[in-house]
TINUDREN-900720 format. One record per residue: residue in one letter; x, y, z of N, C-alpha, C, CB in turn; residue number from 0. Coordinates in Angstrom, 2 decimals. Glycine has a CB too. Layout:
% TINUDREN-900720
r,neast,nnorth,nup,caeast,canorth,caup,ceast,cnorth,cup,cbeast,cbnorth,cbup,k
a,X,Y,Z,X,Y,Z,X,Y,Z,X,Y,Z,NUM
...
This chain:
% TINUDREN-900720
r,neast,nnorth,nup,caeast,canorth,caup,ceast,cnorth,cup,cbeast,cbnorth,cbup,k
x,-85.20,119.53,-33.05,-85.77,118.26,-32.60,-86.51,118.48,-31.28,-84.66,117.18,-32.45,0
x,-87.63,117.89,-30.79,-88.50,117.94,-30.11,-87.86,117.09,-28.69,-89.73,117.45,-30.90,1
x,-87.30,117.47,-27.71,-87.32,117.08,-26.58,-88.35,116.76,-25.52,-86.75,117.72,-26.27,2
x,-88.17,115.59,-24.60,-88.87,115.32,-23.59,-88.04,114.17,-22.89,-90.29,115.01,-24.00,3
x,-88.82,114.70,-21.46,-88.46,114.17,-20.07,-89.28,112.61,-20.19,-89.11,115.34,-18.63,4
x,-88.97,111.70,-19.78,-90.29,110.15,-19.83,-89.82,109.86,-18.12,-89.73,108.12,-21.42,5
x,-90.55,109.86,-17.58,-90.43,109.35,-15.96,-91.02,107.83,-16.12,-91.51,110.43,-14.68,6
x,-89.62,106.98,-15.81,-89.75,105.31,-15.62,-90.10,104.98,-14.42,-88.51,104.50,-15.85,7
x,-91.14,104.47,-13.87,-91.48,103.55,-13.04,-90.79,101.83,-13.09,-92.90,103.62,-13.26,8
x,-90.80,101.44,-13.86,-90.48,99.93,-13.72,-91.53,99.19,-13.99,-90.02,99.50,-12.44,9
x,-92.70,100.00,-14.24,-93.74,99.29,-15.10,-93.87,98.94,-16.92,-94.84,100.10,-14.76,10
x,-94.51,98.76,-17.34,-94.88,98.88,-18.98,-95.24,100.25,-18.96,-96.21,97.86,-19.65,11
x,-96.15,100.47,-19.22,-96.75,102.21,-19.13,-95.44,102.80,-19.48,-97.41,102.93,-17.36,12
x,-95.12,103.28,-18.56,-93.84,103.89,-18.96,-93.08,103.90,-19.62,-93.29,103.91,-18.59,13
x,-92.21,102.59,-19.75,-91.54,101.82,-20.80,-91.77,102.36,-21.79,-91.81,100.57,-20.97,14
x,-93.39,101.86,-22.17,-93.89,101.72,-23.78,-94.19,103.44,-23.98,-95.63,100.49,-24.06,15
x,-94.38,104.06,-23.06,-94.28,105.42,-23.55,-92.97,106.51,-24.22,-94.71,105.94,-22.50,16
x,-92.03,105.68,-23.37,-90.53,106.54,-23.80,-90.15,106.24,-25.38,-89.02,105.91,-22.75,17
x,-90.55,104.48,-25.14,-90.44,103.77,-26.82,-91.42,104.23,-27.61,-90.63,102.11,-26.98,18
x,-92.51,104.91,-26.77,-93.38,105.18,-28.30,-92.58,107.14,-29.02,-95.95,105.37,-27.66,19
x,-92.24,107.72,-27.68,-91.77,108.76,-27.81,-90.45,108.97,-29.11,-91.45,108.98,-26.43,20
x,-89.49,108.12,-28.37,-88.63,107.98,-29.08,-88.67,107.23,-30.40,-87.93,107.62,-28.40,21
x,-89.71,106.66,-30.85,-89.94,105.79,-32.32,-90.55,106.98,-32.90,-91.05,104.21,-32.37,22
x,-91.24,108.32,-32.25,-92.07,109.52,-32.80,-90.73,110.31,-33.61,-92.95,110.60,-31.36,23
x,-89.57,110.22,-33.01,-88.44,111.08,-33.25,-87.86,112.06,-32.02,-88.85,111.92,-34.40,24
x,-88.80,111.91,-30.74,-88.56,112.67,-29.92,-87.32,112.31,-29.23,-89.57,112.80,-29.23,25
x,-86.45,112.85,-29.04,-85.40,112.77,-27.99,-85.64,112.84,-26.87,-84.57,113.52,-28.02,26
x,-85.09,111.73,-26.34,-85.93,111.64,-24.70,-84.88,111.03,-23.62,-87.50,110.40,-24.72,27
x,-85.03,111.57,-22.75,-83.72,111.18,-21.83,-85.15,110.43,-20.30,-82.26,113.31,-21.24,28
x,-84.86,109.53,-19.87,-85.88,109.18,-18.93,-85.35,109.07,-17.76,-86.58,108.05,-19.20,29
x,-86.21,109.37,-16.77,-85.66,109.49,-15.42,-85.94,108.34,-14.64,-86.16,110.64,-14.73,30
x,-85.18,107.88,-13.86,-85.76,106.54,-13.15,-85.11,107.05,-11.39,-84.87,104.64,-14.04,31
x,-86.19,106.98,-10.64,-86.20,107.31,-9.43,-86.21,105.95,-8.58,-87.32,108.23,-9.20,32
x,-85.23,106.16,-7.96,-84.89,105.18,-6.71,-86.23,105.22,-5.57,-83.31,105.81,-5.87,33
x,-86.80,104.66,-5.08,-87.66,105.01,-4.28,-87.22,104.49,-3.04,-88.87,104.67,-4.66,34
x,-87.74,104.54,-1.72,-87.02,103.62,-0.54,-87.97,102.37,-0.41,-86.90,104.48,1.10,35
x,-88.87,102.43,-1.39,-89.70,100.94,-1.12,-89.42,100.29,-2.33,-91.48,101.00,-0.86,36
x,-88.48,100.08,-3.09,-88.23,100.00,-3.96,-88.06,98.11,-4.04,-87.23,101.05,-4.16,37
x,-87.97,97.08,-4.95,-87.91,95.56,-4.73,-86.26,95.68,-4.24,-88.33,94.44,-6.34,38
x,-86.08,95.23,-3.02,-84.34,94.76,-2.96,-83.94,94.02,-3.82,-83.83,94.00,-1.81,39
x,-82.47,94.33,-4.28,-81.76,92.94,-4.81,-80.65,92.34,-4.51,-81.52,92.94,-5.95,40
x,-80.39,91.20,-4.30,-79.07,91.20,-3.93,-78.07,91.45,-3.95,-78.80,90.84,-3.91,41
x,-78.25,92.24,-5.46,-77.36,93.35,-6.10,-77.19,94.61,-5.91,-77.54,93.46,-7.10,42
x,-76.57,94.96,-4.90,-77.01,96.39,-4.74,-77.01,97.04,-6.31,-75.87,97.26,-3.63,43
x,-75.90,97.15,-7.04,-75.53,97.69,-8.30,-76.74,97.18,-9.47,-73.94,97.13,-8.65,44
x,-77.24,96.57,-9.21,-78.30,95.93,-10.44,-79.31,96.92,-10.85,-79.22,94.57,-9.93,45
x,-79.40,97.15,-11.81,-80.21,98.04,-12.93,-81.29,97.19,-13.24,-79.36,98.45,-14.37,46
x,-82.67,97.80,-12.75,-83.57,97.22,-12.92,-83.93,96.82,-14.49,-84.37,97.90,-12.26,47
x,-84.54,96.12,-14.69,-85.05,95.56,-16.35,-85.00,96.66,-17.10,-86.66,94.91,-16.57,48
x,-86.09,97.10,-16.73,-86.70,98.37,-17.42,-85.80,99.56,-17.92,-87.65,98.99,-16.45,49
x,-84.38,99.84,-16.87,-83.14,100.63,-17.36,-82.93,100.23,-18.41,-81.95,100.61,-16.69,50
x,-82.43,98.88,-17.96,-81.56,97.87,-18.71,-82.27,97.97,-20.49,-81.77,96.03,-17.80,51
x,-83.30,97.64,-20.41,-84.53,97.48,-22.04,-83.99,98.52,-22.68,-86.58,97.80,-21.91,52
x,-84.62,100.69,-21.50,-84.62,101.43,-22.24,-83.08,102.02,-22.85,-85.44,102.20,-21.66,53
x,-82.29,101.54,-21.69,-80.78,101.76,-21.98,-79.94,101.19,-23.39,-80.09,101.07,-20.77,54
x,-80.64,99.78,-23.63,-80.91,99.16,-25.00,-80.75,100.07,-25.95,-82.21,98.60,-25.18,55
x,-82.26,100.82,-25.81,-82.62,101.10,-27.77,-81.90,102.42,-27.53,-84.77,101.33,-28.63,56
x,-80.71,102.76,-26.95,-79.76,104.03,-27.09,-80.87,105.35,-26.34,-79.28,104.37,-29.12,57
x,-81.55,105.35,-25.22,-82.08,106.27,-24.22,-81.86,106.20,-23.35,-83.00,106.42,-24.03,58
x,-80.41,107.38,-23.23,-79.91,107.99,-21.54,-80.98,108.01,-20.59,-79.38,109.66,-21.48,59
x,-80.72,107.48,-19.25,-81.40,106.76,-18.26,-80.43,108.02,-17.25,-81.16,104.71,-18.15,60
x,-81.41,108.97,-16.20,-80.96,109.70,-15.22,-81.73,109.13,-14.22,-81.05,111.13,-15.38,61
x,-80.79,108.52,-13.14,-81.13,107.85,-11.94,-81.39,108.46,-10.91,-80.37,107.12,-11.59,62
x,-82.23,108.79,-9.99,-82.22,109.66,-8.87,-82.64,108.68,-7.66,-83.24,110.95,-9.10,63
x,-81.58,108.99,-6.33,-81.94,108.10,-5.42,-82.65,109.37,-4.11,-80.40,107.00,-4.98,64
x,-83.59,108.39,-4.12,-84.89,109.42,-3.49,-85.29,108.66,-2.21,-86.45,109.59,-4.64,65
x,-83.88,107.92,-1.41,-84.29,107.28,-0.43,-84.50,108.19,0.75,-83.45,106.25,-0.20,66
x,-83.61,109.15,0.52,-83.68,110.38,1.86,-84.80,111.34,1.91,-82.40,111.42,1.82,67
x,-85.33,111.90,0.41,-86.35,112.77,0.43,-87.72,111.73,1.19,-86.58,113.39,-1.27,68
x,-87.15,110.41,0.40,-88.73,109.62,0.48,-88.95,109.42,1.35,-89.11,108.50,-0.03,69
x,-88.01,109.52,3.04,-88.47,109.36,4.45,-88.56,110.93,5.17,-87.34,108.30,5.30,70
x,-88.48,111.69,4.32,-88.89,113.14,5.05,-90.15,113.06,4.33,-87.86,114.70,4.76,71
x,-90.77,112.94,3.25,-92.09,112.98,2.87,-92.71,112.35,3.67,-92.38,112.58,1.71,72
x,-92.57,111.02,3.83,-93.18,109.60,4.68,-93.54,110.36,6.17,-91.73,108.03,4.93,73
x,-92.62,111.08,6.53,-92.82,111.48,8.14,-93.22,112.89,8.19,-91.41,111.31,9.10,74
x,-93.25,113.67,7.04,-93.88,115.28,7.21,-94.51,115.20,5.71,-92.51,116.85,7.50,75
x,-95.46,114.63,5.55,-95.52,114.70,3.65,-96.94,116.11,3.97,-96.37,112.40,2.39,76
x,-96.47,116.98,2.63,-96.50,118.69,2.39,-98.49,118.36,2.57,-95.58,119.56,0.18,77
x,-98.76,117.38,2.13,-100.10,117.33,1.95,-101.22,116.84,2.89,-100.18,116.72,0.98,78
x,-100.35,116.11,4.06,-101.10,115.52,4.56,-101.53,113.98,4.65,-101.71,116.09,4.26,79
x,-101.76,113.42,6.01,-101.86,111.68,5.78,-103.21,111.18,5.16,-101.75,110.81,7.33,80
x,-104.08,112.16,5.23,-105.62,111.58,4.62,-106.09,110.71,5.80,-105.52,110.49,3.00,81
x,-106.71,109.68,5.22,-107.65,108.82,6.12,-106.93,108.05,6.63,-108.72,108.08,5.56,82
x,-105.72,107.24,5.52,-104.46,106.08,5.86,-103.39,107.17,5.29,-104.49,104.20,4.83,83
x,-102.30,106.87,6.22,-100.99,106.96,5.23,-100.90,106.89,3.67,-100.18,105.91,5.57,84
x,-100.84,107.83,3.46,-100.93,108.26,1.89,-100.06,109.30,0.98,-102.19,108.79,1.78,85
x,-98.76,109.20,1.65,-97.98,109.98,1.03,-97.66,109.95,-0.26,-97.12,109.97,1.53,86
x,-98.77,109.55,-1.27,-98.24,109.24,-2.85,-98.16,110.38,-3.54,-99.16,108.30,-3.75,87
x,-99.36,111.31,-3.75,-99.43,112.85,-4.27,-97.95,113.34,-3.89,-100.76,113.89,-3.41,88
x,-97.10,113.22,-2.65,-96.30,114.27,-2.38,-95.02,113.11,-3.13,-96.26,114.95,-0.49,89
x,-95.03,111.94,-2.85,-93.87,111.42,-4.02,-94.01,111.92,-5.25,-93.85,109.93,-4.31,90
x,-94.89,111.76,-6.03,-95.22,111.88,-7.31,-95.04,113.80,-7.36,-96.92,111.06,-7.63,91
x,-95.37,114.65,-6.84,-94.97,116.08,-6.86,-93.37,115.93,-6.86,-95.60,117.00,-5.50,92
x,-92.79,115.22,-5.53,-91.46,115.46,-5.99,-90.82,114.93,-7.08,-90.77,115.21,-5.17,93
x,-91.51,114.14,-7.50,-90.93,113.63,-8.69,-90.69,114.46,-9.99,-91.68,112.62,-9.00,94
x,-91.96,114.97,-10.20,-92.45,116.10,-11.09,-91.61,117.38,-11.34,-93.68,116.55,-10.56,95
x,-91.25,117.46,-10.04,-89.83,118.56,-9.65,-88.41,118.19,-10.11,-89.59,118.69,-7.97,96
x,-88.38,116.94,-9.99,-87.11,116.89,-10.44,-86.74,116.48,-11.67,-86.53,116.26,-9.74,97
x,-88.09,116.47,-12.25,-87.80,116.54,-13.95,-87.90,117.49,-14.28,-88.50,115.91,-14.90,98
x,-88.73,118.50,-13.91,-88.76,119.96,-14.47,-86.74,120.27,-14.13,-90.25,121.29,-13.25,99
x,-86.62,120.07,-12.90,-84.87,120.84,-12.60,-83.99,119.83,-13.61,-84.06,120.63,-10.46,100
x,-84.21,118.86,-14.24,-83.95,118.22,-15.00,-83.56,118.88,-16.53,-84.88,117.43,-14.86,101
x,-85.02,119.15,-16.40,-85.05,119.84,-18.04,-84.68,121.25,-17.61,-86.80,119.80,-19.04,102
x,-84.76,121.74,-17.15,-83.75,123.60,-17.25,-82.58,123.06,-17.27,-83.75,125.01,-15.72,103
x,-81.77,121.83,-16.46,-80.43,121.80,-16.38,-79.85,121.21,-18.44,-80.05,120.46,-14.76,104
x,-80.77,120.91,-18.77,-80.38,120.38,-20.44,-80.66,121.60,-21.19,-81.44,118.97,-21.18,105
x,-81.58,122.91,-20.87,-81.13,123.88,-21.68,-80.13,124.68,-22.05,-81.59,124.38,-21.57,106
C-alpha cells in the first residue's frame, strides 16, 4: 500500500487533499503543526476542526507544537528578514523536516 505524509494547515486545501489521498487508497497519517500564531482558544485542549473532520474518517493526526522552534526562527530565521519580516520560507522548511523525520520514523 502506498504511503504518505498530508501536512494540515487548518485550511480546506489541505483537508481536501488528505481526503482526496485517502479516498485514492493511500494511507496517510497527517501532520498538524502547532504554530505560535496560531487562533487562541479558550480551550487550551481543543482540537481544531480540521483534526477533529480528519480524525473522523479514521486518519491518525501527528501534532507537533512548534511554539519554541517558531520563536527561534522569528528572531534568527536561516534565510533572512527580506524587505518586512518574513520568516515564512523558514517555517514552512521546518515543517518539511519534520515530516520527512516523520516518515523515516514509520519505516
Amino acid at each position: 500500500m502506498t504511503k504518505a505524509i498530508g501536512c494540515i494547515s487548518g485550511g480546506l486545501d489541505s483537508t481536501l487533499a488528505v481526503c482526496l489521498m485517502q479516498k485514492q487508497g493511500i494511507e496517510v497519517v497527517a501532520l498538524h503543526v502547532l504554530h505560535l500564531w496560531r487562533p487562541l482558544s479558550s480551550d487550551a485542549q481543543a482540537k481544531p476542526r480540521t483534526v477533529r473532520d480528519i480524525e473522523a474518517r479514521g486518519v491518525r493526526v501527528e501534532t507537533i507544537d512548534a511554539t519554541e522552534p517558531d520563536l527561534k526562527i522569528v528572531r534568527h530565521p536561516e534565510h533572512g528578514f527580506g524587505k518586512r519580516m518574513n520568516p515564512c520560507i523558514d517555517c514552512r522548511i521546518w515543517t518539511l523536516r519534520q515530516a520527512r523525520r516523520l516518515i523515516k520514523e514509520k519505516e
